[in-house]
PDB file of N, CA, C and O in Angstrom, chain B, residues numbered from 101:
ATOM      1  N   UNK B 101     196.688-100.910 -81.347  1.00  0.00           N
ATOM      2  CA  UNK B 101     196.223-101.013 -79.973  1.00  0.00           C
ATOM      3  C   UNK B 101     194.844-101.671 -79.977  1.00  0.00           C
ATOM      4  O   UNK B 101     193.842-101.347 -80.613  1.00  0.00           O
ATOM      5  N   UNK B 102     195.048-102.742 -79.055  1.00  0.00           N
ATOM      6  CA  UNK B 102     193.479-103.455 -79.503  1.00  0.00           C
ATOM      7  C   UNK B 102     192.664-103.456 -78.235  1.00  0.00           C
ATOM      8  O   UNK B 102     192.381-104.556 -77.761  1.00  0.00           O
ATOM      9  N   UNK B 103     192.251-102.362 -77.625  1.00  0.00           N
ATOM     10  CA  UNK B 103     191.771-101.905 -76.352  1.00  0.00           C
ATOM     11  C   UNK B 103     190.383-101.431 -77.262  1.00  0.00           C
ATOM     12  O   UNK B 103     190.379-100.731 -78.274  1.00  0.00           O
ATOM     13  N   UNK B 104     188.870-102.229 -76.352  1.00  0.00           N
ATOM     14  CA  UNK B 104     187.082-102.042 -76.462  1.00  0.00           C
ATOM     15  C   UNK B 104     187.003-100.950 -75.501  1.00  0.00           C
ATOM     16  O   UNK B 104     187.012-101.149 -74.286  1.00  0.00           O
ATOM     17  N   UNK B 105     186.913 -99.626 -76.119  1.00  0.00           N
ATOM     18  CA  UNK B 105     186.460 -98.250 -75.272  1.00  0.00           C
ATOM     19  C   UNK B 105     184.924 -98.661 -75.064  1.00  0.00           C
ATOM     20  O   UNK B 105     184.474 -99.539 -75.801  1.00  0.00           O
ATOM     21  N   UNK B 106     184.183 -98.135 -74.200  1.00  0.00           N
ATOM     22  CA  UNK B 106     183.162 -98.801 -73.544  1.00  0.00           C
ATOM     23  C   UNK B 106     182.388 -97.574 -74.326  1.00  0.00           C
ATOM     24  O   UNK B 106     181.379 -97.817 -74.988  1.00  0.00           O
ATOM     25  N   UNK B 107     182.921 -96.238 -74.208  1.00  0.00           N
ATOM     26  CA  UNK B 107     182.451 -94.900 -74.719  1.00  0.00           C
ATOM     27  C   UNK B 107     183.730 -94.094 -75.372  1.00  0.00           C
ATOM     28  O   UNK B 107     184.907 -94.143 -75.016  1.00  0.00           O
ATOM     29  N   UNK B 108     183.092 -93.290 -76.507  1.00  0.00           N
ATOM     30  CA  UNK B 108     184.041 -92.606 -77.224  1.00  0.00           C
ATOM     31  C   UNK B 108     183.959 -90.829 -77.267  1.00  0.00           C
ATOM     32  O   UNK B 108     182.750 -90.613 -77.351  1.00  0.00           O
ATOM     33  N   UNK B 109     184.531 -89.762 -77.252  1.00  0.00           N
ATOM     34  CA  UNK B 109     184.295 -88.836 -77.251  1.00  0.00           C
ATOM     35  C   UNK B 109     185.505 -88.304 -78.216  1.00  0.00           C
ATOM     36  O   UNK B 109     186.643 -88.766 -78.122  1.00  0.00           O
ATOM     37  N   UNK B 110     185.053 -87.031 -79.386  1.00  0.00           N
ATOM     38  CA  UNK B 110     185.668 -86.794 -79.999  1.00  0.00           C
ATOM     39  C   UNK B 110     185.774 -84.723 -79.834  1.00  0.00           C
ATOM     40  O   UNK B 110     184.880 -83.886 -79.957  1.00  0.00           O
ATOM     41  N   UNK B 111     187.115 -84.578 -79.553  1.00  0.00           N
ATOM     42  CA  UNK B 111     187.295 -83.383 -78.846  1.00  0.00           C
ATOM     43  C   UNK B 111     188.139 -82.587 -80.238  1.00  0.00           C
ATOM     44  O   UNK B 111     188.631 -81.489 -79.980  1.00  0.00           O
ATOM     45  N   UNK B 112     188.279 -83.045 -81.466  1.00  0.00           N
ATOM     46  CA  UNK B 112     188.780 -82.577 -82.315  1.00  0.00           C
ATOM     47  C   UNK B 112     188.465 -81.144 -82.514  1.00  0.00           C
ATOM     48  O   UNK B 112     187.265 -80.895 -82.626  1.00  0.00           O
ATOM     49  N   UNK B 113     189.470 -79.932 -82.595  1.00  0.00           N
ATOM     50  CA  UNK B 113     189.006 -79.000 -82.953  1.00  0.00           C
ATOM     51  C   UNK B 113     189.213 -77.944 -81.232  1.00  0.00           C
ATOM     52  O   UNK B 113     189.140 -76.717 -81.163  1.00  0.00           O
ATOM     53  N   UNK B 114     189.364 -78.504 -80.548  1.00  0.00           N
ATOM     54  CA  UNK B 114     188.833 -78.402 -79.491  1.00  0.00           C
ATOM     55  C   UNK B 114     190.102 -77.856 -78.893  1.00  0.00           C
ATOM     56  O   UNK B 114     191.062 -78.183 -79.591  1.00  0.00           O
ATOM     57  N   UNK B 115     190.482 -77.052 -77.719  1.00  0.00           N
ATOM     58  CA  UNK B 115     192.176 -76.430 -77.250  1.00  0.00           C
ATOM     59  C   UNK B 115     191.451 -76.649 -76.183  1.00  0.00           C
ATOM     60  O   UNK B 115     190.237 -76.761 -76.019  1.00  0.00           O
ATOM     61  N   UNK B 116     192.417 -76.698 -75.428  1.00  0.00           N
ATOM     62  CA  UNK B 116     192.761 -76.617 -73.779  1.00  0.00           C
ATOM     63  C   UNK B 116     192.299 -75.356 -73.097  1.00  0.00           C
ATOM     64  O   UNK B 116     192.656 -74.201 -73.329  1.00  0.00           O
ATOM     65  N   UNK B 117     191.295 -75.874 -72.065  1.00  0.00           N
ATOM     66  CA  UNK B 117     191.213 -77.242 -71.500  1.00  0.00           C
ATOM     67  C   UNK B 117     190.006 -78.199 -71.816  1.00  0.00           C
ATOM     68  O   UNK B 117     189.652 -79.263 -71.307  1.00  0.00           O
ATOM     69  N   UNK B 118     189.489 -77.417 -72.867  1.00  0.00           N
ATOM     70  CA  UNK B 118     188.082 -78.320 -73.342  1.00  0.00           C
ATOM     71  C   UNK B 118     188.177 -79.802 -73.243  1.00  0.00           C
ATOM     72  O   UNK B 118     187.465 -80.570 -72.596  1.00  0.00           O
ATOM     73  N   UNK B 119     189.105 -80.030 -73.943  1.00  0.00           N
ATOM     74  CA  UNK B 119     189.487 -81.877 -74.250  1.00  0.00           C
ATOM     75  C   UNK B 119     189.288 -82.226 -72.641  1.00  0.00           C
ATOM     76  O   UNK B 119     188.240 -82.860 -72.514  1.00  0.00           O
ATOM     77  N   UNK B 120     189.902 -82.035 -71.474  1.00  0.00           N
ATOM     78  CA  UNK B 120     190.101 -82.314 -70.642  1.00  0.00           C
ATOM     79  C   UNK B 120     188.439 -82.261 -69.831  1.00  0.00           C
ATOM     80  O   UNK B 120     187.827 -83.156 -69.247  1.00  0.00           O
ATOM     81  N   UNK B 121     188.033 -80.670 -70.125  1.00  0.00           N
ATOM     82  CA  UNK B 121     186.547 -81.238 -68.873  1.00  0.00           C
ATOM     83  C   UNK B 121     185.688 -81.973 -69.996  1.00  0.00           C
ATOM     84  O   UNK B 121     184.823 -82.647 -69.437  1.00  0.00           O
ATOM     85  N   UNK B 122     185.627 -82.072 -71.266  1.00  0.00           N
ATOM     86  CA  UNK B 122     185.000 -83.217 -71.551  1.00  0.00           C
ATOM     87  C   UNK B 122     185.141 -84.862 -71.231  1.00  0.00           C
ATOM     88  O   UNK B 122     184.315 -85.771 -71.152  1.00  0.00           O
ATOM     89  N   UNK B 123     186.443 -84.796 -71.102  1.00  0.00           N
ATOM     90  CA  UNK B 123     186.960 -86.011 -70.709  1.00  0.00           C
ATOM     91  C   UNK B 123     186.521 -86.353 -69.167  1.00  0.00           C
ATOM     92  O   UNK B 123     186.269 -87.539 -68.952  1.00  0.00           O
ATOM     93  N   UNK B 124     186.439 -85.708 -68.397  1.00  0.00           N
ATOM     94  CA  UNK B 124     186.227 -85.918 -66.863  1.00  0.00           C
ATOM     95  C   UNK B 124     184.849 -85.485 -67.038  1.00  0.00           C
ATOM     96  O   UNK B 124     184.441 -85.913 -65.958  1.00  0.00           O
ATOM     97  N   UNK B 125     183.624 -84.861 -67.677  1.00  0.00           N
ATOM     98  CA  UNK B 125     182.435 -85.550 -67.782  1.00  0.00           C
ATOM     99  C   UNK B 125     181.780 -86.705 -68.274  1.00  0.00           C
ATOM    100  O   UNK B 125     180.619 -87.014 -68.009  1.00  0.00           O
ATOM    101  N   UNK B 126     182.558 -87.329 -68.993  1.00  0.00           N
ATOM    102  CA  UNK B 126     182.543 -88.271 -69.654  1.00  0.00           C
ATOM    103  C   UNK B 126     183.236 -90.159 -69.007  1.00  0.00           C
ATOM    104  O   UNK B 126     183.023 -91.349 -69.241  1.00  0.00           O
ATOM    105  N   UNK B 127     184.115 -89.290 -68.120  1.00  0.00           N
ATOM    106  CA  UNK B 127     184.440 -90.458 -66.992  1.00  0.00           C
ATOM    107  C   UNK B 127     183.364 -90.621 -65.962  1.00  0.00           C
ATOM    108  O   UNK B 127     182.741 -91.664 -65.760  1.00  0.00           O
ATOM    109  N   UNK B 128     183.251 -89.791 -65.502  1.00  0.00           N
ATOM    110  CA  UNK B 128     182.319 -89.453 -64.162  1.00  0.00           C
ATOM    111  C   UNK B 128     180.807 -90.071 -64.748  1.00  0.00           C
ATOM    112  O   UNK B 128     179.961 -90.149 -63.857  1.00  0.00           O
ATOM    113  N   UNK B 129     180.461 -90.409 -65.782  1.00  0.00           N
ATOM    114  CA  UNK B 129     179.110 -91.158 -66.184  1.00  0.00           C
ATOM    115  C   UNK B 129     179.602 -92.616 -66.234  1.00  0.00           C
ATOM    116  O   UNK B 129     178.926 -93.546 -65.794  1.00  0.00           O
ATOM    117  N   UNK B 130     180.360 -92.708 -66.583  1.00  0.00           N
ATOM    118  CA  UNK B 130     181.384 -93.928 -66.768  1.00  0.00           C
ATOM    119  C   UNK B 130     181.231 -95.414 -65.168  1.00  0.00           C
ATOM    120  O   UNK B 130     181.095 -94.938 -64.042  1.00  0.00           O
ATOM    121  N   UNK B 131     181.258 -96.367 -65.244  1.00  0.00           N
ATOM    122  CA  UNK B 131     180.936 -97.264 -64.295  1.00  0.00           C
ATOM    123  C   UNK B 131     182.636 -97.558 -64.006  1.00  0.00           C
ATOM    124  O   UNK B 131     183.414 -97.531 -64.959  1.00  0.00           O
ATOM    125  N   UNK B 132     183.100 -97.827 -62.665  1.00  0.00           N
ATOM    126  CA  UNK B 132     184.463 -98.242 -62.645  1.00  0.00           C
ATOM    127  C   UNK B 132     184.618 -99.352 -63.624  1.00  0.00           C
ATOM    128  O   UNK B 132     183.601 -99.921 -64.019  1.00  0.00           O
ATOM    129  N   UNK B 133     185.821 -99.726 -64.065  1.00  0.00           N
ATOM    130  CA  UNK B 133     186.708-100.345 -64.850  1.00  0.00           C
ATOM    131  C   UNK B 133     186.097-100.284 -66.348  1.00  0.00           C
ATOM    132  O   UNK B 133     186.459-101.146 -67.148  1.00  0.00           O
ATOM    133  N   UNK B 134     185.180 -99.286 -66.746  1.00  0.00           N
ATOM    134  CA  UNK B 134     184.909 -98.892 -68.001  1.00  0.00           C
ATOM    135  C   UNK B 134     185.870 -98.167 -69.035  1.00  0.00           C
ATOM    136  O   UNK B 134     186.510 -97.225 -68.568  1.00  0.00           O
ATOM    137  N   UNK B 135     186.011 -98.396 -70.031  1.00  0.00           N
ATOM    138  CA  UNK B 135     187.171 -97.266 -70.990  1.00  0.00           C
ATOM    139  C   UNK B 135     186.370 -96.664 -72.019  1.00  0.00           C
ATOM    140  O   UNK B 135     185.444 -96.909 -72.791  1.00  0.00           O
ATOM    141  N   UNK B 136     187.492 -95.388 -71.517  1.00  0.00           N
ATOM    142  CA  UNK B 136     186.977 -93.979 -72.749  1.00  0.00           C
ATOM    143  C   UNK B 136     187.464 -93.832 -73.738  1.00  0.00           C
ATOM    144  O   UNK B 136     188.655 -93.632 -73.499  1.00  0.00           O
ATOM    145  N   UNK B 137     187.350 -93.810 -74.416  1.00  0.00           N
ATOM    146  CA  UNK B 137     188.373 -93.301 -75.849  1.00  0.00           C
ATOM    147  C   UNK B 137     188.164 -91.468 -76.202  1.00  0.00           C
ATOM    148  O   UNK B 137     187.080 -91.007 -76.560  1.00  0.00           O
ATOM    149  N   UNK B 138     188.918 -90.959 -76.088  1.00  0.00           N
ATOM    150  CA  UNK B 138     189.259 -89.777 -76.122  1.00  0.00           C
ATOM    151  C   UNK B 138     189.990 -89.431 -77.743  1.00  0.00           C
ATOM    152  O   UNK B 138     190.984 -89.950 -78.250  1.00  0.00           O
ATOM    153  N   UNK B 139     189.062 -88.349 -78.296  1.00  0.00           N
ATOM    154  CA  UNK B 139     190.453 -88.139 -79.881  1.00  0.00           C
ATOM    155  C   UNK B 139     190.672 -87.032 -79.224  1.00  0.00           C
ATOM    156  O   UNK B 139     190.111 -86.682 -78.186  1.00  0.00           O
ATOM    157  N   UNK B 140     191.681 -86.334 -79.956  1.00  0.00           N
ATOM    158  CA  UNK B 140     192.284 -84.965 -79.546  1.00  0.00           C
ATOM    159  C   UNK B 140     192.522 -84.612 -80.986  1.00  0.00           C
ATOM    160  O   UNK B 140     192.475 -85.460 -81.877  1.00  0.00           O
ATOM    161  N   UNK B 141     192.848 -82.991 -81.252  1.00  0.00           N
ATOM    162  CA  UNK B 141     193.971 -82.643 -82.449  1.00  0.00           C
ATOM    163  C   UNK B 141     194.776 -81.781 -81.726  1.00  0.00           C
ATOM    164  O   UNK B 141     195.747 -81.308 -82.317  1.00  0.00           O
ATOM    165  N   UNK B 142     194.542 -81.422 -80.366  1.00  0.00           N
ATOM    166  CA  UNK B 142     195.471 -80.575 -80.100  1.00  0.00           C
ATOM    167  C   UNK B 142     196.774 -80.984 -79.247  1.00  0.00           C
ATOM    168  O   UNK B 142     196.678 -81.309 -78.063  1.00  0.00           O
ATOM    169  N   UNK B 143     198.033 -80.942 -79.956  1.00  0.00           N
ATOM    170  CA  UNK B 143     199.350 -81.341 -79.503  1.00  0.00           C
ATOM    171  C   UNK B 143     199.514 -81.436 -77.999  1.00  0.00           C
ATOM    172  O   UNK B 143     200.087 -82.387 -77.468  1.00  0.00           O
ATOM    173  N   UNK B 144     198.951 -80.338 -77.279  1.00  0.00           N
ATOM    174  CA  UNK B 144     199.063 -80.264 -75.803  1.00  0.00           C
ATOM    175  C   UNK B 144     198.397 -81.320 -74.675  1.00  0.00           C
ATOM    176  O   UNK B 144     198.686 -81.610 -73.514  1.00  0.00           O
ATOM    177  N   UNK B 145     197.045 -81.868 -75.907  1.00  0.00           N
ATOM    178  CA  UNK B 145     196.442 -82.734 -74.700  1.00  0.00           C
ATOM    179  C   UNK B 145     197.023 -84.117 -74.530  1.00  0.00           C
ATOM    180  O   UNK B 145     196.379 -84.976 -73.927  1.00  0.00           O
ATOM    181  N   UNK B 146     198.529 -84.431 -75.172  1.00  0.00           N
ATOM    182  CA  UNK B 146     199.010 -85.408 -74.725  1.00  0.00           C
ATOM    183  C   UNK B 146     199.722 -85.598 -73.074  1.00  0.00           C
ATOM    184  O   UNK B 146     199.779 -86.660 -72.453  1.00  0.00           O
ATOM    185  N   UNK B 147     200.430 -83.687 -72.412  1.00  0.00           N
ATOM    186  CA  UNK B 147     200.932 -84.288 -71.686  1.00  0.00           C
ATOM    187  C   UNK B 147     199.827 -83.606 -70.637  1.00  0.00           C
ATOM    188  O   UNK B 147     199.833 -83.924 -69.448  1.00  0.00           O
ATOM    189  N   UNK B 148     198.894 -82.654 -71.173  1.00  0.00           N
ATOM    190  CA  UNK B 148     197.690 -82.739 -70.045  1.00  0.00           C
ATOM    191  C   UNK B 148     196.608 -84.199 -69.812  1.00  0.00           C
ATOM    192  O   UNK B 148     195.927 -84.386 -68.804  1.00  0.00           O
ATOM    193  N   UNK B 149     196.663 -84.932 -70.770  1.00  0.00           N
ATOM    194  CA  UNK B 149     195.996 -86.369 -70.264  1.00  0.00           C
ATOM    195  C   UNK B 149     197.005 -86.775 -69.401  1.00  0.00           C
ATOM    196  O   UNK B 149     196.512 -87.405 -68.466  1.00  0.00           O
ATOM    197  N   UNK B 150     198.220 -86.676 -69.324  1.00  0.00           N
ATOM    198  CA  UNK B 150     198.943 -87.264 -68.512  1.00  0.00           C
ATOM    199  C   UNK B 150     198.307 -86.629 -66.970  1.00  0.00           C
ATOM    200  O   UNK B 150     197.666 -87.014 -65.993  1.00  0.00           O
ATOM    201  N   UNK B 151     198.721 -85.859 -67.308  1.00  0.00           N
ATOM    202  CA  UNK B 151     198.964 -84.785 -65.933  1.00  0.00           C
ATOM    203  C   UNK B 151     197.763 -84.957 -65.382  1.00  0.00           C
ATOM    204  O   UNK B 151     197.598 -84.903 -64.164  1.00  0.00           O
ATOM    205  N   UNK B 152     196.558 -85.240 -66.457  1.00  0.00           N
ATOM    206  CA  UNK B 152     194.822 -85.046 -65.395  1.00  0.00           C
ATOM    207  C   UNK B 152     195.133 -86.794 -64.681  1.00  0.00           C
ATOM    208  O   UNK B 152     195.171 -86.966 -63.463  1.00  0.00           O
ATOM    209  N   UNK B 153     195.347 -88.051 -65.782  1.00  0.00           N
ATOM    210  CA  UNK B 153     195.052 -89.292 -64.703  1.00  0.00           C
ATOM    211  C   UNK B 153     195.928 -89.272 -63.973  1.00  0.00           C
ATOM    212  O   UNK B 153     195.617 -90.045 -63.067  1.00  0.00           O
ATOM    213  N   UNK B 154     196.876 -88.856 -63.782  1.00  0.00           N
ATOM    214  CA  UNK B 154     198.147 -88.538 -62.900  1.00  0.00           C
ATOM    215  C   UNK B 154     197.308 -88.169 -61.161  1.00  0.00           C
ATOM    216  O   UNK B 154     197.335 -88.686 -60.044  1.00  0.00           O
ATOM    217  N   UNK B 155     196.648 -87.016 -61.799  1.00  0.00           N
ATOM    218  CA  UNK B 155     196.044 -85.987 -60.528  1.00  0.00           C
ATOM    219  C   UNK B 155     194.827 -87.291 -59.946  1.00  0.00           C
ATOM    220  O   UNK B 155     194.720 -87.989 -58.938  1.00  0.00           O
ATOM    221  N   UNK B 156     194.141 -87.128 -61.091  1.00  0.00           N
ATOM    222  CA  UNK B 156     192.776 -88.189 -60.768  1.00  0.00           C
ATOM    223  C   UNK B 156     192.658 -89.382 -60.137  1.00  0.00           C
ATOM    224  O   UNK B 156     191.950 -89.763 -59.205  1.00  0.00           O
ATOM    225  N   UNK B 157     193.932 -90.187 -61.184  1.00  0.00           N
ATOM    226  CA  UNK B 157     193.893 -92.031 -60.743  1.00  0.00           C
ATOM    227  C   UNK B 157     193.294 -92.514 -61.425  1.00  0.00           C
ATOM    228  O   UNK B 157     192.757 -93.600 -61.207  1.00  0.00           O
ATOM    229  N   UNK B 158     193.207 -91.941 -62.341  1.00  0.00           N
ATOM    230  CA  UNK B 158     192.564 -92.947 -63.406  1.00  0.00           C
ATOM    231  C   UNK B 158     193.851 -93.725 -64.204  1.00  0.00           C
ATOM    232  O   UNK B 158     194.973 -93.382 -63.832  1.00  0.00           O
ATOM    233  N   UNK B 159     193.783 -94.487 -65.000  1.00  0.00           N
ATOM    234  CA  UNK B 159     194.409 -95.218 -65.605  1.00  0.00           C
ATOM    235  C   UNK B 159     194.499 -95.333 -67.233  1.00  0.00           C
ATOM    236  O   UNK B 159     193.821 -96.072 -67.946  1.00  0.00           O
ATOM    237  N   UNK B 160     195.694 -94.242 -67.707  1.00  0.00           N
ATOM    238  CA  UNK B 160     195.758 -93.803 -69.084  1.00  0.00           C
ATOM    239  C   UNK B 160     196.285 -95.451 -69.457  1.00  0.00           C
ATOM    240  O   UNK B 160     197.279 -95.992 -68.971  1.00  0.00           O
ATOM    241  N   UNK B 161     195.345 -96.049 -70.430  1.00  0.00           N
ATOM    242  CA  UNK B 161     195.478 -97.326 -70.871  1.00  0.00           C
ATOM    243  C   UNK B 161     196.967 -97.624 -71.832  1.00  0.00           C
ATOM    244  O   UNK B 161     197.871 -98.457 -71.785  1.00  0.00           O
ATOM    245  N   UNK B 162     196.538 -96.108 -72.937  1.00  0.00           N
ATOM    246  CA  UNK B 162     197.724 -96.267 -73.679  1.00  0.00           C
ATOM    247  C   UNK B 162     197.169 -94.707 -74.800  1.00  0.00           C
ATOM    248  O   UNK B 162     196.056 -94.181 -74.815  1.00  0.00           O
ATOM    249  N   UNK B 163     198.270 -94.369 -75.525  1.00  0.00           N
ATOM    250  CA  UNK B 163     197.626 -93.220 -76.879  1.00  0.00           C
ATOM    251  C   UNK B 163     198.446 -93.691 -78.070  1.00  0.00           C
ATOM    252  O   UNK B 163     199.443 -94.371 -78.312  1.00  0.00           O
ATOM    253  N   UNK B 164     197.538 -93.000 -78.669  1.00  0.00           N
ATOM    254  CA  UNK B 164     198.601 -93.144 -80.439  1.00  0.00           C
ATOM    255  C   UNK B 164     198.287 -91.756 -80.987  1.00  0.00           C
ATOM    256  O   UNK B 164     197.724 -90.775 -80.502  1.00  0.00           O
ATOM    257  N   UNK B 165     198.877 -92.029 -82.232  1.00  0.00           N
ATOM    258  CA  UNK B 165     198.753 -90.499 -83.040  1.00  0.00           C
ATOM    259  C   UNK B 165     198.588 -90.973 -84.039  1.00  0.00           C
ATOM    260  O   UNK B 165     199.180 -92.039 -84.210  1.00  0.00           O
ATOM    261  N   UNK B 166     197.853 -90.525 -85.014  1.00  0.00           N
ATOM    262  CA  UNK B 166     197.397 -91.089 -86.302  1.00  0.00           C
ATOM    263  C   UNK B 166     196.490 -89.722 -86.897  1.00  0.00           C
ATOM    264  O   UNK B 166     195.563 -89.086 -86.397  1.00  0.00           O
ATOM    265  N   UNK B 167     197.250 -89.595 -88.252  1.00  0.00           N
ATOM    266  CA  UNK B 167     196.494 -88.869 -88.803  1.00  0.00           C
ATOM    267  C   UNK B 167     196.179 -87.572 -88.465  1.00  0.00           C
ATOM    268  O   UNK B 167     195.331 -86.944 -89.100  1.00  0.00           O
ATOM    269  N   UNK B 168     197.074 -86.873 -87.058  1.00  0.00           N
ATOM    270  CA  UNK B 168     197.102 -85.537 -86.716  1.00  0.00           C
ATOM    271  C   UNK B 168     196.418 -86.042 -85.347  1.00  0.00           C
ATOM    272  O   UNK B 168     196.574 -85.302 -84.375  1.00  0.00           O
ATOM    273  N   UNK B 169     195.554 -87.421 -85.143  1.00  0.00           N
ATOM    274  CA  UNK B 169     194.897 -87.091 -84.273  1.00  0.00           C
ATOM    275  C   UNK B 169     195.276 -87.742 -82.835  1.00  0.00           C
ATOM    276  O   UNK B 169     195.388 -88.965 -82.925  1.00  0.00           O
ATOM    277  N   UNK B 170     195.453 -87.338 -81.805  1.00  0.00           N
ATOM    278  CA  UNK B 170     196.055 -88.166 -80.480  1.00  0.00           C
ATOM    279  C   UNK B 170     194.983 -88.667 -79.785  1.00  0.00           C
ATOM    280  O   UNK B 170     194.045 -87.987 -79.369  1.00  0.00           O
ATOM    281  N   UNK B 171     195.141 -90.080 -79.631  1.00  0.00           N
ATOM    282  CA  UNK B 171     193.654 -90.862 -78.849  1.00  0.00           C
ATOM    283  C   UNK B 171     194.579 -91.694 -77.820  1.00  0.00           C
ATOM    284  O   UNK B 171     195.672 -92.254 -77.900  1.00  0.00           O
ATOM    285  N   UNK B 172     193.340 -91.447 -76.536  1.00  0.00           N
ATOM    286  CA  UNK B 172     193.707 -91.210 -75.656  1.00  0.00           C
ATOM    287  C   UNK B 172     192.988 -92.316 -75.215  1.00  0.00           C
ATOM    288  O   UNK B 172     191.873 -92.339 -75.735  1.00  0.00           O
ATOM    289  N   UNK B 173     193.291 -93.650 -74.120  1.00  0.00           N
ATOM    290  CA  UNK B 173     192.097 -94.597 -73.662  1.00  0.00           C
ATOM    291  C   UNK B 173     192.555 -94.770 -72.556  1.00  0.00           C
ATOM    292  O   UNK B 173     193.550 -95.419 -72.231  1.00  0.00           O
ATOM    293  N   UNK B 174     191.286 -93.740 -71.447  1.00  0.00           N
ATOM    294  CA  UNK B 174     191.258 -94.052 -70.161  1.00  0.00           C
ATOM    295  C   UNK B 174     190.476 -95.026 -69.409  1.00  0.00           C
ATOM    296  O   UNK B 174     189.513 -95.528 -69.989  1.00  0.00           O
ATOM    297  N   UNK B 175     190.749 -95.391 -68.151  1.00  0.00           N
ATOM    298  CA  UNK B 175     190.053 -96.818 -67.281  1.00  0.00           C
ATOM    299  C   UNK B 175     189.808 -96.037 -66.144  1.00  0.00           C
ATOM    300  O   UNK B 175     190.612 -95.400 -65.464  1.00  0.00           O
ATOM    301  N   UNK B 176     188.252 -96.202 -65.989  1.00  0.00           N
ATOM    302  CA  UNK B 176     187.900 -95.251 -64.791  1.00  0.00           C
ATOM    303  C   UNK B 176     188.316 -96.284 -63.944  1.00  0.00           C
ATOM    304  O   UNK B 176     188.076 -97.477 -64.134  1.00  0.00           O
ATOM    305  N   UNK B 177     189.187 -95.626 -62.638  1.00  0.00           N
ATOM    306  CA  UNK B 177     189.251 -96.574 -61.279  1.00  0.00           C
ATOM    307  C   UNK B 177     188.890 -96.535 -60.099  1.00  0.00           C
ATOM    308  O   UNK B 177     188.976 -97.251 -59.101  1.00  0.00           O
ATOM    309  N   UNK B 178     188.288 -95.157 -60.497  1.00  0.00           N
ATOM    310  CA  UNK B 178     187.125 -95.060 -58.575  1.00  0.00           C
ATOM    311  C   UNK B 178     186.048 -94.349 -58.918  1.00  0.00           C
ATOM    312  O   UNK B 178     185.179 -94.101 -58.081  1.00  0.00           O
TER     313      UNK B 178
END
């Protein structure tokens, strides 16, 4: 995936819903059409990233899994 996160945050270690309000403090500093890169290790925050840009409107760019770890690259859109 060849997506320039503008900012990176690493939530490893981290369970639900931590990953998540880090992630939405971390948008909310964020300038529109900026990207986050989000790591995760926890299995669940794949379909809660869904479910938060879902709610939000933000724009889940794309994820992978590598190495245990799920990264996540959001596009702030308002």
């Amino acid at each position: 995936m060849d997506i320039k996160p503008d900012q990176t945050i690493d939530c490893s270690g981290l369970s639900c819903p931590m990953p998540i309000i880090k992630t939405k403090k971390a948008i909310d500093a964020l300038q529109i059409g900026q990207v986050l890169e989000m790591i995760a290790t926890d299995p669940g925050s794949k379909s809660d990233m869904d479910a938060w840009t879902k709610k939000t409107g933000h724009e889940l760019l794309g994820s992978a899994e590598e190495n245990g770890k799920f990264i996540f690259f959001i596009k702030k859109t308002k």
